[in-house]
C-alpha positions in Angstrom: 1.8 -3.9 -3.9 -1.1 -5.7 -3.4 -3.6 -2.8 -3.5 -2.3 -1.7 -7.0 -2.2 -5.4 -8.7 1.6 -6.0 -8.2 3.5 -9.1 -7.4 5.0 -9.1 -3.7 8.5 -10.6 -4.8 11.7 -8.1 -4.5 12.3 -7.7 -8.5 8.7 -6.7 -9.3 8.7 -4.2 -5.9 11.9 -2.5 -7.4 10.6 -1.9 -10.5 7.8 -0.1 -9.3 9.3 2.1 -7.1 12.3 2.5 -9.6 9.2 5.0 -12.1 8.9 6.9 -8.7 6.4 9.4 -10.8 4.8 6.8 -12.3 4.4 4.8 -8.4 2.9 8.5 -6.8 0.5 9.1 -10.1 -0.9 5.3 -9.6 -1.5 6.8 -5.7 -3.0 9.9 -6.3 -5.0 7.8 -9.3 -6.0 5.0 -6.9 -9.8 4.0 -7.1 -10.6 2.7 -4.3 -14.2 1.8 -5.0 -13.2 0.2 -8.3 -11.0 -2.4 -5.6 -12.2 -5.5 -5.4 -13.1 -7.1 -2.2 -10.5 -10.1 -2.9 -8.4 -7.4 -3.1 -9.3 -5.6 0.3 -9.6 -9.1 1.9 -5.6 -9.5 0.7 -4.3 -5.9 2.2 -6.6 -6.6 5.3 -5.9 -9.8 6.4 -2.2 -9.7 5.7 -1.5 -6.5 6.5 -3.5 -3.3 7.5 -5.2 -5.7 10.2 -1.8 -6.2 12.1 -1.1 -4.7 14.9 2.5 -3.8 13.7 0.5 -1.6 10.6 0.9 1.6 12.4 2.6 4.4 10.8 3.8 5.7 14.3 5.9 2.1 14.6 6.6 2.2 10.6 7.8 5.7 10.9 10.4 4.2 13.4 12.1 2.4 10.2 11.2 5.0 7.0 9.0 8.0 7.0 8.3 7.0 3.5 6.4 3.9 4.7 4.8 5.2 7.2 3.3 7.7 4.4 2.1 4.5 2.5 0.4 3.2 6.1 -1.4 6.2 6.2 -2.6 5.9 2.7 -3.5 1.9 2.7 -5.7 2.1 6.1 -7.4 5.9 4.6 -8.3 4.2 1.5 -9.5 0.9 3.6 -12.0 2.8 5.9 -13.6 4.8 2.7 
């Protein structure tokens, strides 16, 4: 959520992922050099930098998250 612009709160999440083909199209869409580096400094600090932001230890809980794992850190090292 915080890569694509979105509030973090459980409401706003939902309704994203409710327009599942509108959530994948903003995926395959993403620009990552138009991201700004608040932005990266966000999804870095509070979460790709973890140690717990793994997608073999996501995959543990959804395969579907770990999938998003993948993405966030793929699109952080470009």
């Amino acid at each position: 959520m915080v890569m694509l612009g979105e509030s973090k709160d459980w409401p706003s999440i939902k309704k994203v992922l409710n327009d599942v083909g509108g959530f994948l199209t903003r995926l395959k869409k993403y620009d990552v050099e138009a991201t700004t580096e608040k932005t990266w400094k966000k999804a870095r600090d509070g979460y790709i930098s973890k140690p717990n932001f793994e997608p073999a230890e996501i995959k543990k809980s959804s395969i579907a998250a770990s999938a998003l794992c993948v993405w966030a850190v793929a699109c952080s090292r470009f």
